[in-house]
C-alpha positions as CSV (number, residue, x, y, z in Angstrom):
1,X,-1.4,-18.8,-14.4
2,X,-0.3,-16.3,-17.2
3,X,-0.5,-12.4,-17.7
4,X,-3.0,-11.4,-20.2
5,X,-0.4,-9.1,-21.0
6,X,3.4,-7.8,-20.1
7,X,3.1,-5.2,-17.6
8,X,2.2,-2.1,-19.2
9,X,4.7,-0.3,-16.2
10,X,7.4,-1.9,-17.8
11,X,6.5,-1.5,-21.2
12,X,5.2,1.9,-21.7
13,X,7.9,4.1,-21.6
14,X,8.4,6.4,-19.4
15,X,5.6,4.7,-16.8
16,X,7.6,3.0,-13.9
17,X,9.9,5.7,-13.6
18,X,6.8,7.9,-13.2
19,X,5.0,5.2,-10.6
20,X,8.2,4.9,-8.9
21,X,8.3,8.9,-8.8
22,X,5.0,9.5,-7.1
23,X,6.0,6.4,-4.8
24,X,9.2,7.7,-3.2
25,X,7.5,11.6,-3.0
26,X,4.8,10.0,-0.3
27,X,7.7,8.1,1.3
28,X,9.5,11.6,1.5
29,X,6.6,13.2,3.5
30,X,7.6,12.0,6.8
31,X,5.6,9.0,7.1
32,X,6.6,6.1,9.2
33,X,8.2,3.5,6.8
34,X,5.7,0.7,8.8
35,X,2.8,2.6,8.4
36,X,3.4,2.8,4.3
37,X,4.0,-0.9,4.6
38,X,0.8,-1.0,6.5
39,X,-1.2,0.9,3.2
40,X,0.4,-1.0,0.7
41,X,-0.4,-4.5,1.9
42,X,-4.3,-3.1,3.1
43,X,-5.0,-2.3,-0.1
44,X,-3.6,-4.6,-2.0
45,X,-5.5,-7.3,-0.3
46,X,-9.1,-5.6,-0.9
47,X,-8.1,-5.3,-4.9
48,X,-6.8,-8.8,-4.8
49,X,-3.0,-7.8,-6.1
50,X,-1.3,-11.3,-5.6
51,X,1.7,-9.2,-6.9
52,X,1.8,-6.4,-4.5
53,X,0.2,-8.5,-1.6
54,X,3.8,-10.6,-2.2
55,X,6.9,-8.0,-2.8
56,X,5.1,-5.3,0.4
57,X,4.3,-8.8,2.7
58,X,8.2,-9.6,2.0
59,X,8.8,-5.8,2.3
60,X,7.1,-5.8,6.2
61,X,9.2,-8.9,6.9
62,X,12.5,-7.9,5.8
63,X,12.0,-4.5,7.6
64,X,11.7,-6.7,11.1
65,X,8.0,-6.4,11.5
66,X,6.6,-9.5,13.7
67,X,4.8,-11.8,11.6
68,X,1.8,-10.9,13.9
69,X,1.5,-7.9,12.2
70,X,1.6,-9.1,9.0
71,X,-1.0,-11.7,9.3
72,X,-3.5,-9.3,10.9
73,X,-3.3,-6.6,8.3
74,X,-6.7,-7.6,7.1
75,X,-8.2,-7.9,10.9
76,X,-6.7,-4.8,12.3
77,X,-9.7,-3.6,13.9
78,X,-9.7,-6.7,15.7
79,X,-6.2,-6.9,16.5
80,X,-4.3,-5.5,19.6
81,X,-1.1,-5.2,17.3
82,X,-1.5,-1.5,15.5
83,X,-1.4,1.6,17.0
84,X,-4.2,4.4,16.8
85,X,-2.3,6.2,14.0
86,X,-1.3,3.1,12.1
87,X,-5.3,2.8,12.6
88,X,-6.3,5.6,11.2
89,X,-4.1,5.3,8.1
90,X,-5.7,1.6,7.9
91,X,-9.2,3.1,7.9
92,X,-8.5,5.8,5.7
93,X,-7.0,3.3,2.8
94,X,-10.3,1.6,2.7
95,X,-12.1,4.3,2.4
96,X,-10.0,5.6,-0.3
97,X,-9.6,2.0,-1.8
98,X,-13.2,1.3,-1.8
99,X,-14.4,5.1,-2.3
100,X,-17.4,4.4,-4.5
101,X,-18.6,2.2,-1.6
102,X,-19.7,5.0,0.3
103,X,-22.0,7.8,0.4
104,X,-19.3,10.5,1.5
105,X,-16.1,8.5,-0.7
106,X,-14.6,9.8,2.5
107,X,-16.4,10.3,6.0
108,X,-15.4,13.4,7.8
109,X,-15.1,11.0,10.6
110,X,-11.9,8.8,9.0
111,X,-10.3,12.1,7.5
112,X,-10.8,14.0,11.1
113,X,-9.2,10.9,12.8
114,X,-6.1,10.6,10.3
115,X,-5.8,14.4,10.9
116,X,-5.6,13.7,14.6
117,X,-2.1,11.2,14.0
118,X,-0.8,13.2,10.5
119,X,0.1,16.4,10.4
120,X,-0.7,18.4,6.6
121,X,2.7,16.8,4.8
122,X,2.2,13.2,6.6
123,X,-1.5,13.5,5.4
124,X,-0.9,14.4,1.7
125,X,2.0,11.7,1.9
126,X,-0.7,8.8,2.4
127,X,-3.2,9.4,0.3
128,X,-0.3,9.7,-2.5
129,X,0.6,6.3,-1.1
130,X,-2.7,4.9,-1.1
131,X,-3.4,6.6,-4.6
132,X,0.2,4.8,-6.0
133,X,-0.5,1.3,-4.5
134,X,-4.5,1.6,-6.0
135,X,-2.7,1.9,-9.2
136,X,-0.3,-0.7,-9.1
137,X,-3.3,-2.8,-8.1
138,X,-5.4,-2.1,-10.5
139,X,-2.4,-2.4,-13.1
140,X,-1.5,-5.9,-11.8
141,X,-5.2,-7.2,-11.1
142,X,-6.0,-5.6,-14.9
143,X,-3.2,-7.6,-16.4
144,X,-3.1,-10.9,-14.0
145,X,0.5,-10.3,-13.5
146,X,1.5,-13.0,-11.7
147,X,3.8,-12.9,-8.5
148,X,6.9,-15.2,-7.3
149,X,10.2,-15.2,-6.8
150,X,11.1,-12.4,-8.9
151,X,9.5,-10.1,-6.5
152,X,12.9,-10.1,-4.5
153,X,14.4,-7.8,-7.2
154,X,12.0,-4.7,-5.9
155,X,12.8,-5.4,-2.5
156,X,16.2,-2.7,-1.6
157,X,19.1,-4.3,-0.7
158,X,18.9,-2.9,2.2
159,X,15.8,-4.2,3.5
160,X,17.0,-8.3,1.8
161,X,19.7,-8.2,5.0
């Protein structure tokens, strides 16, 4: 496997700071750090971002999640392993992820239901979050950046313990 090209986050200037920017705004907005985790991976597996399905899958481990809950992300309507607001933010990232899928691009129904769990901050918080991780998908799938090892240097310090 090869990248078609370098990552345009690293080499434009002034773009990963600006990613990394609207990144840590949504993880300011009072959002559980699991159910970010949650987003990130969600999305990353319907745009098929090895990259980001790899450092946010490491990310959930490192931050003690059971493995359960890792390997279900993709099943979670089917799984007893989520909670209804971890639910709702699931269902709301693929509607957001796959918004020219659907009639409304967002039912009523999934925004009413993430309303119900977020409050106005927590609410604009995800769907920064599930705006960012669209782009780094799209930037990675784009490019075929490929994923490994080196993923370890995105994941904090803190959470390689």
């Amino acid at each position: 496997m090869q990248a078609r090209i370098d990552n345009p986050a690293q080499t434009i200037p002034g773009a990963m700071q600006a990613l990394q920017r609207l990144g840590a705004v949504a993880r300011q907005s009072g959002l559980p750090e699991s159910t970010l985790h949650l987003v990130e991976v969600r999305a990353s597996q319907i745009n098929g971002c090895a990259v980001c399905l790899d450092m946010h899958t490491r990310e959930m481990r490192n931050a003690g999640e059971p493995d359960e809950r890792i390997f279900m992300v993709a099943s979670w309507r089917e799984a007893p392993y989520f909670t209804d607001a971890e639910r709702a933010a699931l269902a709301l990232t693929e509607a957001v992820t796959r918004i020219a899928d659907n009639p409304e691009s967002v039912s009523d129904e999934v925004w009413d239901e993430a309303a119900r769990h977020f409050d106005e901050q927590q609410l604009g918080g995800l769907v920064l979050a599930i705006a960012c991780i669209n782009t780094w998908n799209r930037i990675n799938a784009t490019t075929r950046q490929v994923t490994g090892e080196w993923v370890d240097q995105f994941i904090s310090p803190k959470q390689a313990a």
